[in-house]
Each structure stands twice: as C-alpha cells, then as structure tokens.
N, C-alpha and C positions, 0 to 999 in steps of 0.2 A: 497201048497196053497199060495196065494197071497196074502198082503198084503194089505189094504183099501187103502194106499199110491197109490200101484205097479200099483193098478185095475186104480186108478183116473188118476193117470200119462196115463197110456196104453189107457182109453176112451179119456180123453182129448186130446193127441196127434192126435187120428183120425178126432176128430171136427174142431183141428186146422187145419189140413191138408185138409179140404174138404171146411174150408174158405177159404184156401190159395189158393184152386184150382178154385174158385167163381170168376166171371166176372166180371164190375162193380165197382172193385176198391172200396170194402168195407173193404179191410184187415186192414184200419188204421182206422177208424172204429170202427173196429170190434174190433182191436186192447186195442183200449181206454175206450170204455166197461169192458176188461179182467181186466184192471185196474182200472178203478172205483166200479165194484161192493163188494171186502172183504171191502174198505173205508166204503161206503154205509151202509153197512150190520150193521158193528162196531157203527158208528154214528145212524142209522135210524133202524136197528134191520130187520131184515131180510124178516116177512109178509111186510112190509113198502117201500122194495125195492120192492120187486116181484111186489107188485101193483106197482110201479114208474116204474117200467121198461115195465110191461105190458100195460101201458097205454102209454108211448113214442110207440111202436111197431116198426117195422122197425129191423134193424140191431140188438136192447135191446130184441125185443121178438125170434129172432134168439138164443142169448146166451143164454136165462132162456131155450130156447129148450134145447139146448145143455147140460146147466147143469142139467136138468131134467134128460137127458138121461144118465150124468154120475152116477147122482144119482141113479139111478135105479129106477125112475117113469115116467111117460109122461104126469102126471098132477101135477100141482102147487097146486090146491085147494085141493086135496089129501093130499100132502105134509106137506100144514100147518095146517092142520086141525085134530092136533095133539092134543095130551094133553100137559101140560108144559114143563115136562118132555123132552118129544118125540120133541116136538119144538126145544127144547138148543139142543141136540143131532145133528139134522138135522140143526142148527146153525151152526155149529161147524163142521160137515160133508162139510156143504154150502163151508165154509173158507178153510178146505183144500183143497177143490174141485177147490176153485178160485184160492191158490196160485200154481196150476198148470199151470191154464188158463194163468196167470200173465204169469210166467217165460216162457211159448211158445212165450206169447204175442212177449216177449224181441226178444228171439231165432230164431225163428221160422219168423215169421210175421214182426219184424223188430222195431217194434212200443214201444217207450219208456214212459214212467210213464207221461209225458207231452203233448203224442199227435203227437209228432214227429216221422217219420218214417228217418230209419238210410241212405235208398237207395241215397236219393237227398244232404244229408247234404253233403257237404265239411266243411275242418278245415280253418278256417284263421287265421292266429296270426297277431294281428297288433301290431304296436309300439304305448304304453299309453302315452296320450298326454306328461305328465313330462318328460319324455325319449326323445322326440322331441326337446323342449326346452331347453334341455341342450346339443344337437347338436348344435341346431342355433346359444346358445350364446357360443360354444367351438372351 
C-alpha cells in the first residue's frame, strides 16, 4: 500500500505531464501558480484561495482542477464544506499536495519560484564596477 506522499507524488506527476504536453505556452504559467498557492494557503487559509483562484479562472482554475483530482474529489464546494476539523486536515493534505506541484514545477516545467523559466536564461558574469576602476587606474 502507498503512501499519501507516493499517491500525491504519482497523481501530481501526471497533471504536470499533461501541462507540459498543452499548447499555448501555459507551462510558465502554469508554473508560477504551482508556486504561489502553499504561500497563499499559509497567509489567506485555504477556503480564501480556492475562491481567489476560482475567480482569476484561466490557467488558476486548471490547477484547483488538478489538485481536486489529486485530492480525490472534483468538487471544491464539497471539499470545504467540511467541519473544522475536516477543513485543517484537507489544509494540510492541500500543502502536501502543492509541495509536489512546486518541486515538478522546478524539475519538470522549468519554472522557478520567481516566474522565470530556466530554457531562455543564460549566465553572464560581469566585472563590478570597483573591479574596473582599479584596472583603469593600474
């Protein structure tokens, strides 16, 4: 038997894989959702996001699908329409759920905690200006 981890890991991987596979050029995107919703969650508590995301719609109401389905429901108004109890659980479930989404986000999709995708970056190292200066006058 699996783990709650093994199962999130194993569902999430396929979500991410079938964004990755999406047209459109939403992966970065889609990306920077995987990373703002555990923040979200933490600060605004988690009924709080699910409306804020369901009302952006677009790429936001893709992921709450998503984590719907790792979750094992395909409704949100189900979900929180919990007792206290049942809510903190399904909090808490929510956040392992996302820090899967996250670390694909990285791996997977390319897309770092800022928004940046890794494909385009080059490295530049320049010389700090004081470095310069003490050419000129050497």
């Amino acid at each position: 038997m699996k783990s709650f981890e093994q199962q999130y890991a194993m569902n999430v991987l396929a979500c991410i894989y079938e964004t990755e596979k999406e047209k459109g050029g939403i992966k970065g995107e889609y990306g920077r959702v995987c990373h703002k919703f555990p923040y979200m969650v933490l600060t605004n508590g988690l009924r709080l996001t699910v409306a804020f995301f369901q009302a952006k719609g677009g790429v936001h109401t893709q992921y709450l699908n998503d984590m719907s389905k790792v979750l094992g429901s395909d409704d949100w108004t189900d979900l929180l329409s919990k007792n206290q109890m049942e809510y903190r659980m399904m909090t808490l479930q929510s956040l392992k759920a996302a820090a899967w989404f996250k670390r694909y986000a990285q791996t997977i999709l390319k897309v770092d905690a800022d928004g940046s995708t890794g494909e385009s970056e080059s490295t530049n190292l320049q010389i700090p200006l004081d470095i310069q200066g003490e050419r000129e006058s050497g």
